[in-house]
C-alpha positions in Angstrom: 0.0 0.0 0.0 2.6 2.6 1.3 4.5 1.5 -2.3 1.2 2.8 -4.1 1.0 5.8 -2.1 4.7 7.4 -3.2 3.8 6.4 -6.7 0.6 7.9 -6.9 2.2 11.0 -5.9 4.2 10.8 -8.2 2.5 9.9 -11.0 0.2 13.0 -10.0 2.9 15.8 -10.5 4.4 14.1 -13.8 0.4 14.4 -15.2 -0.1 17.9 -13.7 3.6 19.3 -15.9 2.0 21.1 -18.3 -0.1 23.2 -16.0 3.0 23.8 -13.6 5.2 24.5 -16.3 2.4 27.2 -17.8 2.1 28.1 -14.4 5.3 29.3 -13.9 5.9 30.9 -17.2 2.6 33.0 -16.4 3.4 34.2 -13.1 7.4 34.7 -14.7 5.9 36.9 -17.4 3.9 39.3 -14.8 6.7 40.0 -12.1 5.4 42.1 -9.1 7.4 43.7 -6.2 6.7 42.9 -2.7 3.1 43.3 -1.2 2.0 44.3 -4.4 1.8 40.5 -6.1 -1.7 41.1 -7.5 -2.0 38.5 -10.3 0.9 36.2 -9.3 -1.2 35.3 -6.2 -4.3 34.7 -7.5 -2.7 33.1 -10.4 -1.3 30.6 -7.8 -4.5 30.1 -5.6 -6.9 29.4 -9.0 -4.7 26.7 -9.7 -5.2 24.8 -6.3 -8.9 25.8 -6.3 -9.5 24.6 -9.1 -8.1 21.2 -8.2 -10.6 20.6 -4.6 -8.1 22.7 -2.3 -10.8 25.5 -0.6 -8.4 28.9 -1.1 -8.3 32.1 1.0 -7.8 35.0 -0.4 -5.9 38.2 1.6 -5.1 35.1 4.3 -3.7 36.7 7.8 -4.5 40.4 6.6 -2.1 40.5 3.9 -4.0 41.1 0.5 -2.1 39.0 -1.6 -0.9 36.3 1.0 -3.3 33.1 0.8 -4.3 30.0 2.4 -5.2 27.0 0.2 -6.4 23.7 2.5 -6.9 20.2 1.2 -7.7 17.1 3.6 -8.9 16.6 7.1 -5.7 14.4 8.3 -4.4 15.1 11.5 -0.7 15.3 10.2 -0.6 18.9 8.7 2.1 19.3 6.1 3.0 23.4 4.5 4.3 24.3 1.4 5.4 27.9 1.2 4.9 29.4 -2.4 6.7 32.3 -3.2 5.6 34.6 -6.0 7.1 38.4 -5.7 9.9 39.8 -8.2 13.0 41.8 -7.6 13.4 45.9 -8.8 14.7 45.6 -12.5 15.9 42.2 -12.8 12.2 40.5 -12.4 12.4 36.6 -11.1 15.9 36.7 -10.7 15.5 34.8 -7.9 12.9 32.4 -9.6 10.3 32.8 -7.2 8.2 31.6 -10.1 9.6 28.0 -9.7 9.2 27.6 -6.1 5.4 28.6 -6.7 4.8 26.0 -9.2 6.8 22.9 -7.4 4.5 24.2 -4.1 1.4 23.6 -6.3 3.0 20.1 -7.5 3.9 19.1 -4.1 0.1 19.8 -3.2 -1.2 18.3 -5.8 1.2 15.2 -5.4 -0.4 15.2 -1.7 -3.6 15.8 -1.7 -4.1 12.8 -4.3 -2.7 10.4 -1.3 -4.1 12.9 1.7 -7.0 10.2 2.9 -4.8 7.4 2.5 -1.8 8.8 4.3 -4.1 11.0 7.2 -2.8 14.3 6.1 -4.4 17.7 5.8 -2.5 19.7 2.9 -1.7 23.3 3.1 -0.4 25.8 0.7 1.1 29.2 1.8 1.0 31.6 -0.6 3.8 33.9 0.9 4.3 37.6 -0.5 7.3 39.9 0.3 10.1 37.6 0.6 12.3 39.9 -1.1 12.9 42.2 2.1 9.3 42.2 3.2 9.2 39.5 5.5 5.8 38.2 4.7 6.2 34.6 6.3 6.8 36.4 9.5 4.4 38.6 9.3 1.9 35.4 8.6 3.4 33.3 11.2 3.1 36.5 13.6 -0.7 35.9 12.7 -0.8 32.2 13.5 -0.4 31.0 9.8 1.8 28.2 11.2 -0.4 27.2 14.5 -0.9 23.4 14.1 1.6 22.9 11.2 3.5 20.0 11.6 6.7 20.8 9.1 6.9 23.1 6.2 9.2 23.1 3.4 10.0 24.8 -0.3 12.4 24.4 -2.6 14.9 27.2 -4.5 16.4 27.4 -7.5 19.9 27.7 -7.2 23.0 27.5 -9.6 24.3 24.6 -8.0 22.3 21.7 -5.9 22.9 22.4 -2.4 20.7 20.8 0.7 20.8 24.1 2.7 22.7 27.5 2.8 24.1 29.1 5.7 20.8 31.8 6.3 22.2 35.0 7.7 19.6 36.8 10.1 19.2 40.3 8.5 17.6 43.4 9.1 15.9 45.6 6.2 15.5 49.4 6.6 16.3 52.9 5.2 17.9 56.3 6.3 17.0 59.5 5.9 19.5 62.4 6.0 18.1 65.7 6.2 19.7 69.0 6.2 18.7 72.8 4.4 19.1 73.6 1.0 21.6 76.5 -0.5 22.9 77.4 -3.2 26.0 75.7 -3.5 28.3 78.6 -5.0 26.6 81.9 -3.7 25.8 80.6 0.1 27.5 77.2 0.9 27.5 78.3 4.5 23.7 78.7 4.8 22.8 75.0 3.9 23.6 71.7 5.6 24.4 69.1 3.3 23.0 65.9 3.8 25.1 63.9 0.7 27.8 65.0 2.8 26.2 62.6 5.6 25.9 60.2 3.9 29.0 59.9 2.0 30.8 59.8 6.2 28.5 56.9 6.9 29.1 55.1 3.8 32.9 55.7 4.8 32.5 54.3 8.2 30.7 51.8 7.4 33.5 50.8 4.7 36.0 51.3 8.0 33.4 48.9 10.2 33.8 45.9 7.7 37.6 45.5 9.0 35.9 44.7 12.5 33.5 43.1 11.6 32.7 39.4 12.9 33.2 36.3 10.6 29.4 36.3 8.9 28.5 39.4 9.1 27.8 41.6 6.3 26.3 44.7 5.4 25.2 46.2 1.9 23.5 49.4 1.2 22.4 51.2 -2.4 21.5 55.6 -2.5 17.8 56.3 -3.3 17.9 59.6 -3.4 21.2 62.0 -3.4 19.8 65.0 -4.5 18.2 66.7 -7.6 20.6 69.4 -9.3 24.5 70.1 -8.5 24.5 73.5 -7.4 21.9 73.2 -5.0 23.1 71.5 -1.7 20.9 68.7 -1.3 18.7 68.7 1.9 17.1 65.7 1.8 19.1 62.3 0.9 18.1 59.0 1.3 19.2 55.2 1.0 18.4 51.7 1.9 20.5 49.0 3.4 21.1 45.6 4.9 22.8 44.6 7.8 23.4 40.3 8.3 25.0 38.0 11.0 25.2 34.4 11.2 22.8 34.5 14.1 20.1 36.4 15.7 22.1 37.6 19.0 25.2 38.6 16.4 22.6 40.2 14.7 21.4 42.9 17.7 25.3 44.3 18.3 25.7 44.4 14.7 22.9 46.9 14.3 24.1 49.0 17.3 27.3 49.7 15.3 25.7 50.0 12.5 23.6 52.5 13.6 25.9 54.2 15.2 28.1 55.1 12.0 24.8 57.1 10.8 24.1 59.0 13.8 28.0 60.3 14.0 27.5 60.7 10.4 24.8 63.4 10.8 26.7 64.7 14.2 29.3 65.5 11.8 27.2 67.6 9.4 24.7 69.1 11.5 21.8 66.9 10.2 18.9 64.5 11.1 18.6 61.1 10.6 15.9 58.9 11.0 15.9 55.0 10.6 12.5 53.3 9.0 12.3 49.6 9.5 11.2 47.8 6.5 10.5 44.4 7.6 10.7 42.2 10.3 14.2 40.8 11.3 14.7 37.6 9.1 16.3 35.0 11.4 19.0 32.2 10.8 17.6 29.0 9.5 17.8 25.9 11.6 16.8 23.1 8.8 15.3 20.0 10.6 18.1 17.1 9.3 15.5 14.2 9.4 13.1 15.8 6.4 16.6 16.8 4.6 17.8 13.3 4.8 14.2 12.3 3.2 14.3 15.2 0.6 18.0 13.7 -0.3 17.1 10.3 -1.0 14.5 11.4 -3.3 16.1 14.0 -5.2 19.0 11.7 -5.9 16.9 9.2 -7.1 15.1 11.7 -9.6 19.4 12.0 -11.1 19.8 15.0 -8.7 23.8 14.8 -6.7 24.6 16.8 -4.0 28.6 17.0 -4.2 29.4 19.8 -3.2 27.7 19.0 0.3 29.8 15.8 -0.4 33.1 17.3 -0.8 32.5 19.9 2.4 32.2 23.4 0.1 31.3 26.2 2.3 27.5 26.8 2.1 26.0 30.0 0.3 25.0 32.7 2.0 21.5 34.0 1.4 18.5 35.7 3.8 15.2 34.3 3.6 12.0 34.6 5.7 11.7 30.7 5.5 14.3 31.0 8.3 11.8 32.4 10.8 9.6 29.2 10.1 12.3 26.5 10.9 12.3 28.1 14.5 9.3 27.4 14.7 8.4 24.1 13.0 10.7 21.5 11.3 11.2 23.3 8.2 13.6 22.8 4.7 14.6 25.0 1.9 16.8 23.4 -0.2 18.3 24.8 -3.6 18.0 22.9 -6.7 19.7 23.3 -9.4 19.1 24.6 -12.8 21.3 25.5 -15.3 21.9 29.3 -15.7 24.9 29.3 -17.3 27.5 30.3 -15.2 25.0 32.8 -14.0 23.6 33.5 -10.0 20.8 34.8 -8.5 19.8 38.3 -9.2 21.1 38.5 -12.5 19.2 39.4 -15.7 20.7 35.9 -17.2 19.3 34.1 -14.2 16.2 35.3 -14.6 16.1 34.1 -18.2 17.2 30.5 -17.2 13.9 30.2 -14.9 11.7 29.3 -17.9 13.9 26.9 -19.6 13.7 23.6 -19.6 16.3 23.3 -16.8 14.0 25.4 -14.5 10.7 22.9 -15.7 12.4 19.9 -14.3 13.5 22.1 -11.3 9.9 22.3 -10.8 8.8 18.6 -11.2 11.5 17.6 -8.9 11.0 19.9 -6.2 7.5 19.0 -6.1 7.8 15.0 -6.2 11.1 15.1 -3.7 9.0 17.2 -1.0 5.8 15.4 -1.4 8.0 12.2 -1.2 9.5 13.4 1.7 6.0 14.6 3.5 5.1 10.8 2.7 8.0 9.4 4.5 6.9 11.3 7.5 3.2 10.6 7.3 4.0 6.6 6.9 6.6 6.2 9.7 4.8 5.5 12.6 7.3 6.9 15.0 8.2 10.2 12.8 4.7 11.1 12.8 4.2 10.3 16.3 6.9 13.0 16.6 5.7 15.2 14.7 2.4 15.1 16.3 3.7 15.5 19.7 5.7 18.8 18.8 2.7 20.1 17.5 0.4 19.6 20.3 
Protein backbone atom coordinates (compact mmCIF):
# COMPACT_ATOMS: atom_id res chain seq x y z
CA UNK A 1 0.00 0.00 0.00
CA UNK A 2 2.58 2.60 1.31
CA UNK A 3 4.48 1.54 -2.26
CA UNK A 4 1.17 2.83 -4.14
CA UNK A 5 1.00 5.79 -2.14
CA UNK A 6 4.72 7.38 -3.16
CA UNK A 7 3.84 6.37 -6.71
CA UNK A 8 0.57 7.93 -6.89
CA UNK A 9 2.16 11.03 -5.92
CA UNK A 10 4.22 10.82 -8.24
CA UNK A 11 2.54 9.91 -11.00
CA UNK A 12 0.18 12.96 -9.99
CA UNK A 13 2.93 15.83 -10.55
CA UNK A 14 4.36 14.14 -13.83
CA UNK A 15 0.39 14.38 -15.23
CA UNK A 16 -0.10 17.87 -13.70
CA UNK A 17 3.56 19.26 -15.88
CA UNK A 18 2.00 21.08 -18.27
CA UNK A 19 -0.06 23.15 -16.00
CA UNK A 20 3.01 23.76 -13.65
CA UNK A 21 5.20 24.54 -16.30
CA UNK A 22 2.43 27.23 -17.82
CA UNK A 23 2.07 28.09 -14.35
CA UNK A 24 5.29 29.34 -13.93
CA UNK A 25 5.94 30.88 -17.15
CA UNK A 26 2.63 32.95 -16.44
CA UNK A 27 3.45 34.24 -13.09
CA UNK A 28 7.36 34.74 -14.67
CA UNK A 29 5.89 36.85 -17.37
CA UNK A 30 3.88 39.26 -14.80
CA UNK A 31 6.69 40.02 -12.06
CA UNK A 32 5.43 42.12 -9.13
CA UNK A 33 7.36 43.67 -6.25
CA UNK A 34 6.70 42.86 -2.67
CA UNK A 35 3.07 43.27 -1.23
CA UNK A 36 2.02 44.32 -4.43
CA UNK A 37 1.78 40.47 -6.15
CA UNK A 38 -1.74 41.09 -7.46
CA UNK A 39 -2.01 38.47 -10.32
CA UNK A 40 0.88 36.17 -9.31
CA UNK A 41 -1.20 35.31 -6.19
CA UNK A 42 -4.27 34.70 -7.53
CA UNK A 43 -2.68 33.08 -10.36
CA UNK A 44 -1.26 30.61 -7.85
CA UNK A 45 -4.54 30.12 -5.56
CA UNK A 46 -6.87 29.42 -8.97
CA UNK A 47 -4.68 26.74 -9.72
CA UNK A 48 -5.15 24.82 -6.26
CA UNK A 49 -8.90 25.80 -6.33
CA UNK A 50 -9.50 24.61 -9.15
CA UNK A 51 -8.12 21.17 -8.19
CA UNK A 52 -10.59 20.62 -4.63
CA UNK A 53 -8.06 22.72 -2.27
CA UNK A 54 -10.77 25.53 -0.62
CA UNK A 55 -8.41 28.86 -1.12
CA UNK A 56 -8.33 32.05 1.05
CA UNK A 57 -7.79 35.04 -0.44
CA UNK A 58 -5.86 38.18 1.64
CA UNK A 59 -5.10 35.11 4.31
CA UNK A 60 -3.71 36.67 7.79
CA UNK A 61 -4.47 40.43 6.61
CA UNK A 62 -2.06 40.46 3.93
CA UNK A 63 -3.96 41.15 0.53
CA UNK A 64 -2.11 39.03 -1.57
CA UNK A 65 -0.90 36.28 1.03
CA UNK A 66 -3.26 33.08 0.83
CA UNK A 67 -4.30 30.03 2.43
CA UNK A 68 -5.23 26.95 0.17
CA UNK A 69 -6.39 23.68 2.47
CA UNK A 70 -6.86 20.25 1.24
CA UNK A 71 -7.68 17.13 3.56
CA UNK A 72 -8.92 16.56 7.08
CA UNK A 73 -5.70 14.42 8.27
CA UNK A 74 -4.39 15.10 11.51
CA UNK A 75 -0.67 15.33 10.24
CA UNK A 76 -0.58 18.86 8.66
CA UNK A 77 2.12 19.26 6.09
CA UNK A 78 3.04 23.36 4.48
CA UNK A 79 4.27 24.30 1.35
CA UNK A 80 5.41 27.90 1.23
CA UNK A 81 4.89 29.38 -2.42
CA UNK A 82 6.69 32.26 -3.20
CA UNK A 83 5.61 34.60 -5.95
CA UNK A 84 7.06 38.44 -5.75
CA UNK A 85 9.89 39.84 -8.18
CA UNK A 86 12.97 41.80 -7.61
CA UNK A 87 13.44 45.89 -8.82
CA UNK A 88 14.74 45.64 -12.49
CA UNK A 89 15.92 42.24 -12.77
CA UNK A 90 12.19 40.46 -12.36
CA UNK A 91 12.38 36.58 -11.06
CA UNK A 92 15.93 36.74 -10.74
CA UNK A 93 15.46 34.85 -7.87
CA UNK A 94 12.93 32.44 -9.59
CA UNK A 95 10.31 32.76 -7.18
CA UNK A 96 8.24 31.63 -10.11
CA UNK A 97 9.62 28.02 -9.69
CA UNK A 98 9.20 27.63 -6.09
CA UNK A 99 5.44 28.59 -6.68
CA UNK A 100 4.75 26.04 -9.16
CA UNK A 101 6.82 22.92 -7.39
CA UNK A 102 4.49 24.20 -4.14
CA UNK A 103 1.43 23.62 -6.30
CA UNK A 104 3.02 20.09 -7.49
CA UNK A 105 3.86 19.15 -4.14
CA UNK A 106 0.13 19.80 -3.21
CA UNK A 107 -1.22 18.29 -5.76
CA UNK A 108 1.24 15.21 -5.37
CA UNK A 109 -0.37 15.18 -1.69
CA UNK A 110 -3.59 15.77 -1.70
CA UNK A 111 -4.10 12.76 -4.27
CA UNK A 112 -2.73 10.37 -1.33
CA UNK A 113 -4.08 12.92 1.71
CA UNK A 114 -7.02 10.22 2.86
CA UNK A 115 -4.76 7.42 2.49
CA UNK A 116 -1.77 8.81 4.32
CA UNK A 117 -4.12 10.99 7.18
CA UNK A 118 -2.75 14.30 6.07
CA UNK A 119 -4.43 17.68 5.84
CA UNK A 120 -2.48 19.69 2.93
CA UNK A 121 -1.74 23.27 3.07
CA UNK A 122 -0.41 25.83 0.67
CA UNK A 123 1.14 29.16 1.77
CA UNK A 124 1.03 31.65 -0.62
CA UNK A 125 3.84 33.94 0.85
CA UNK A 126 4.30 37.64 -0.54
CA UNK A 127 7.34 39.87 0.31
CA UNK A 128 10.12 37.62 0.62
CA UNK A 129 12.31 39.91 -1.15
CA UNK A 130 12.89 42.16 2.08
CA UNK A 131 9.27 42.24 3.22
CA UNK A 132 9.15 39.49 5.52
CA UNK A 133 5.77 38.23 4.66
CA UNK A 134 6.24 34.58 6.27
CA UNK A 135 6.79 36.40 9.54
CA UNK A 136 4.44 38.64 9.30
CA UNK A 137 1.95 35.45 8.61
CA UNK A 138 3.41 33.28 11.22
CA UNK A 139 3.06 36.47 13.64
CA UNK A 140 -0.66 35.92 12.70
CA UNK A 141 -0.81 32.16 13.55
CA UNK A 142 -0.45 30.98 9.81
CA UNK A 143 1.80 28.20 11.22
CA UNK A 144 -0.42 27.22 14.45
CA UNK A 145 -0.89 23.37 14.05
CA UNK A 146 1.64 22.90 11.24
CA UNK A 147 3.51 19.96 11.62
CA UNK A 148 6.73 20.78 9.13
CA UNK A 149 6.87 23.10 6.17
CA UNK A 150 9.24 23.05 3.40
CA UNK A 151 9.96 24.76 -0.33
CA UNK A 152 12.40 24.42 -2.57
CA UNK A 153 14.93 27.23 -4.50
CA UNK A 154 16.38 27.45 -7.47
CA UNK A 155 19.92 27.67 -7.16
CA UNK A 156 22.97 27.47 -9.58
CA UNK A 157 24.27 24.59 -8.04
CA UNK A 158 22.33 21.66 -5.89
CA UNK A 159 22.88 22.42 -2.37
CA UNK A 160 20.72 20.80 0.70
CA UNK A 161 20.84 24.11 2.67
CA UNK A 162 22.71 27.53 2.84
CA UNK A 163 24.14 29.09 5.65
CA UNK A 164 20.75 31.83 6.34
CA UNK A 165 22.21 34.96 7.66
CA UNK A 166 19.64 36.85 10.11
CA UNK A 167 19.17 40.27 8.47
CA UNK A 168 17.61 43.39 9.14
CA UNK A 169 15.88 45.62 6.21
CA UNK A 170 15.54 49.44 6.60
CA UNK A 171 16.31 52.91 5.19
CA UNK A 172 17.88 56.30 6.26
CA UNK A 173 17.04 59.48 5.88
CA UNK A 174 19.54 62.39 5.95
CA UNK A 175 18.06 65.72 6.16
CA UNK A 176 19.65 68.97 6.21
CA UNK A 177 18.74 72.83 4.37
CA UNK A 178 19.13 73.59 1.02
CA UNK A 179 21.62 76.49 -0.55
CA UNK A 180 22.92 77.44 -3.18
CA UNK A 181 26.04 75.74 -3.48
CA UNK A 182 28.27 78.55 -5.02
CA UNK A 183 26.59 81.87 -3.68
CA UNK A 184 25.81 80.63 0.10
CA UNK A 185 27.48 77.19 0.90
CA UNK A 186 27.48 78.26 4.55
CA UNK A 187 23.66 78.71 4.80
CA UNK A 188 22.82 74.99 3.91
CA UNK A 189 23.60 71.70 5.59
CA UNK A 190 24.44 69.07 3.34
CA UNK A 191 23.01 65.92 3.79
CA UNK A 192 25.14 63.92 0.72
CA UNK A 193 27.76 64.97 2.81
CA UNK A 194 26.22 62.64 5.62
CA UNK A 195 25.86 60.21 3.93
CA UNK A 196 28.98 59.85 2.01
CA UNK A 197 30.83 59.77 6.18
CA UNK A 198 28.49 56.90 6.89
CA UNK A 199 29.05 55.07 3.77
CA UNK A 200 32.94 55.72 4.83
CA UNK A 201 32.45 54.32 8.25
CA UNK A 202 30.70 51.76 7.43
CA UNK A 203 33.49 50.80 4.73
CA UNK A 204 36.03 51.27 8.03
CA UNK A 205 33.43 48.89 10.23
CA UNK A 206 33.82 45.92 7.66
CA UNK A 207 37.62 45.55 8.96
CA UNK A 208 35.94 44.70 12.49
CA UNK A 209 33.47 43.11 11.61
CA UNK A 210 32.68 39.35 12.89
CA UNK A 211 33.19 36.32 10.63
CA UNK A 212 29.35 36.30 8.90
CA UNK A 213 28.52 39.40 9.08
CA UNK A 214 27.83 41.65 6.33
CA UNK A 215 26.28 44.73 5.42
CA UNK A 216 25.20 46.20 1.86
CA UNK A 217 23.47 49.42 1.16
CA UNK A 218 22.41 51.21 -2.36
CA UNK A 219 21.52 55.58 -2.55
CA UNK A 220 17.84 56.28 -3.34
CA UNK A 221 17.93 59.63 -3.41
CA UNK A 222 21.17 62.01 -3.43
CA UNK A 223 19.83 65.03 -4.48
CA UNK A 224 18.25 66.72 -7.61
CA UNK A 225 20.64 69.42 -9.26
CA UNK A 226 24.53 70.11 -8.52
CA UNK A 227 24.46 73.53 -7.44
CA UNK A 228 21.86 73.17 -4.97
CA UNK A 229 23.08 71.52 -1.74
CA UNK A 230 20.91 68.74 -1.29
CA UNK A 231 18.71 68.66 1.90
CA UNK A 232 17.15 65.67 1.78
CA UNK A 233 19.05 62.26 0.92
CA UNK A 234 18.06 59.00 1.34
CA UNK A 235 19.21 55.19 1.00
CA UNK A 236 18.44 51.67 1.88
CA UNK A 237 20.48 49.00 3.42
CA UNK A 238 21.14 45.55 4.90
CA UNK A 239 22.83 44.58 7.76
CA UNK A 240 23.39 40.34 8.33
CA UNK A 241 25.01 38.04 11.00
CA UNK A 242 25.16 34.35 11.15
CA UNK A 243 22.84 34.48 14.09
CA UNK A 244 20.08 36.38 15.70
CA UNK A 245 22.14 37.58 18.99
CA UNK A 246 25.17 38.57 16.43
CA UNK A 247 22.57 40.17 14.72
CA UNK A 248 21.38 42.93 17.69
CA UNK A 249 25.29 44.28 18.26
CA UNK A 250 25.74 44.36 14.74
CA UNK A 251 22.93 46.86 14.30
CA UNK A 252 24.07 49.01 17.35
CA UNK A 253 27.31 49.72 15.27
CA UNK A 254 25.75 50.00 12.46
CA UNK A 255 23.59 52.47 13.56
CA UNK A 256 25.93 54.20 15.17
CA UNK A 257 28.14 55.13 12.03
CA UNK A 258 24.78 57.14 10.83
CA UNK A 259 24.13 59.04 13.81
CA UNK A 260 28.02 60.27 14.01
CA UNK A 261 27.46 60.75 10.41
CA UNK A 262 24.83 63.44 10.84
CA UNK A 263 26.66 64.73 14.23
CA UNK A 264 29.29 65.47 11.82
CA UNK A 265 27.17 67.60 9.43
CA UNK A 266 24.70 69.07 11.48
CA UNK A 267 21.84 66.91 10.23
CA UNK A 268 18.91 64.47 11.14
CA UNK A 269 18.63 61.10 10.62
CA UNK A 270 15.86 58.89 11.00
CA UNK A 271 15.90 55.05 10.57
CA UNK A 272 12.53 53.31 8.96
CA UNK A 273 12.32 49.56 9.52
CA UNK A 274 11.15 47.75 6.52
CA UNK A 275 10.48 44.37 7.56
CA UNK A 276 10.72 42.19 10.32
CA UNK A 277 14.20 40.84 11.33
CA UNK A 278 14.70 37.60 9.12
CA UNK A 279 16.28 35.02 11.40
CA UNK A 280 19.01 32.25 10.81
CA UNK A 281 17.61 28.96 9.49
CA UNK A 282 17.82 25.90 11.60
CA UNK A 283 16.81 23.07 8.84
CA UNK A 284 15.28 19.96 10.57
CA UNK A 285 18.12 17.09 9.34
CA UNK A 286 15.53 14.20 9.40
CA UNK A 287 13.07 15.77 6.43
CA UNK A 288 16.61 16.75 4.64
CA UNK A 289 17.77 13.30 4.81
CA UNK A 290 14.23 12.30 3.22
CA UNK A 291 14.26 15.25 0.57
CA UNK A 292 18.03 13.70 -0.26
CA UNK A 293 17.08 10.32 -1.02
CA UNK A 294 14.49 11.40 -3.34
CA UNK A 295 16.08 13.95 -5.19
CA UNK A 296 18.97 11.68 -5.93
CA UNK A 297 16.87 9.23 -7.12
CA UNK A 298 15.13 11.74 -9.63
CA UNK A 299 19.40 12.02 -11.06
CA UNK A 300 19.80 14.97 -8.74
CA UNK A 301 23.83 14.77 -6.72
CA UNK A 302 24.60 16.77 -3.98
CA UNK A 303 28.64 17.02 -4.23
CA UNK A 304 29.41 19.79 -3.16
CA UNK A 305 27.67 18.97 0.31
CA UNK A 306 29.78 15.76 -0.36
CA UNK A 307 33.13 17.34 -0.83
CA UNK A 308 32.50 19.93 2.44
CA UNK A 309 32.18 23.44 0.06
CA UNK A 310 31.33 26.23 2.27
CA UNK A 311 27.54 26.80 2.05
CA UNK A 312 25.96 29.98 0.26
CA UNK A 313 25.04 32.74 2.02
CA UNK A 314 21.49 34.01 1.43
CA UNK A 315 18.45 35.65 3.85
CA UNK A 316 15.22 34.31 3.64
CA UNK A 317 12.02 34.65 5.73
CA UNK A 318 11.68 30.69 5.51
CA UNK A 319 14.33 30.98 8.31
CA UNK A 320 11.79 32.39 10.80
CA UNK A 321 9.57 29.24 10.11
CA UNK A 322 12.31 26.55 10.93
CA UNK A 323 12.32 28.10 14.51
CA UNK A 324 9.34 27.36 14.74
CA UNK A 325 8.39 24.13 13.04
CA UNK A 326 10.73 21.55 11.35
CA UNK A 327 11.24 23.26 8.22
CA UNK A 328 13.64 22.81 4.69
CA UNK A 329 14.57 25.00 1.89
CA UNK A 330 16.84 23.40 -0.21
CA UNK A 331 18.27 24.83 -3.61
CA UNK A 332 18.02 22.94 -6.66
CA UNK A 333 19.68 23.31 -9.44
CA UNK A 334 19.12 24.59 -12.82
CA UNK A 335 21.30 25.51 -15.34
CA UNK A 336 21.86 29.30 -15.68
CA UNK A 337 24.93 29.29 -17.35
CA UNK A 338 27.50 30.35 -15.18
CA UNK A 339 25.00 32.80 -14.04
CA UNK A 340 23.57 33.54 -9.95
CA UNK A 341 20.78 34.84 -8.49
CA UNK A 342 19.76 38.28 -9.20
CA UNK A 343 21.10 38.52 -12.45
CA UNK A 344 19.22 39.44 -15.70
CA UNK A 345 20.68 35.92 -17.22
CA UNK A 346 19.34 34.10 -14.15
CA UNK A 347 16.25 35.35 -14.61
CA UNK A 348 16.08 34.13 -18.21
CA UNK A 349 17.21 30.46 -17.18
CA UNK A 350 13.87 30.22 -14.86
CA UNK A 351 11.74 29.26 -17.88
CA UNK A 352 13.92 26.89 -19.61
CA UNK A 353 13.69 23.62 -19.59
CA UNK A 354 16.27 23.32 -16.84
CA UNK A 355 13.97 25.38 -14.54
CA UNK A 356 10.69 22.88 -15.70
CA UNK A 357 12.41 19.93 -14.32
CA UNK A 358 13.45 22.11 -11.34
CA UNK A 359 9.87 22.33 -10.79
CA UNK A 360 8.80 18.64 -11.25
CA UNK A 361 11.53 17.55 -8.94
CA UNK A 362 11.03 19.90 -6.25
CA UNK A 363 7.51 18.96 -6.07
CA UNK A 364 7.80 14.96 -6.19
CA UNK A 365 11.10 15.12 -3.75
CA UNK A 366 8.95 17.22 -1.01
CA UNK A 367 5.80 15.37 -1.36
CA UNK A 368 8.00 12.22 -1.23
CA UNK A 369 9.45 13.36 1.72
CA UNK A 370 5.99 14.59 3.50
CA UNK A 371 5.06 10.81 2.74
CA UNK A 372 8.00 9.45 4.51
CA UNK A 373 6.86 11.34 7.54
CA UNK A 374 3.17 10.57 7.27
CA UNK A 375 3.95 6.58 6.92
CA UNK A 376 6.59 6.16 9.70
CA UNK A 377 4.79 5.54 12.62
CA UNK A 378 7.28 6.87 14.98
CA UNK A 379 8.25 10.18 12.82
CA UNK A 380 4.71 11.11 12.78
CA UNK A 381 4.20 10.25 16.27
CA UNK A 382 6.88 13.03 16.61
CA UNK A 383 5.72 15.17 14.68
CA UNK A 384 2.40 15.09 16.28
CA UNK A 385 3.73 15.47 19.67
CA UNK A 386 5.68 18.77 18.77
CA UNK A 387 2.65 20.07 17.50
CA UNK A 388 0.43 19.58 20.28
Amino acid sequence: MKTDLYETARTTVLEAKDALVALSRDVFAHPELNFAEFYSSRRVADELAQRGFTVQHGAYDLETAFEARFGTGDLVISLCAEYDALPSVGHACGHNVIAASAVGAALALAAVADQAGLTVVVLGTPAEEGGGGKILMADRGAFTGVHCSMMVHPWATERLEATCLAVDHFDVTFTGFEAHASAAPWKGRNAADAMVIAQVALGLLRQQLQPGDQLHGIVTNGGAAANVIPAKVTGRFMCRSLRLEDLNELQRRVRNCFTAAALATDCEVDFTDLAPIYSHMESNQRLLASYRRHAEVLGRSFDLDNAGVAKPTLSTDMANVSLLVPSIHPMIKIDAGGAVNHQHEFAAACITESADLAITDGAIAMALTALDAALDDAWRSDLLALGS
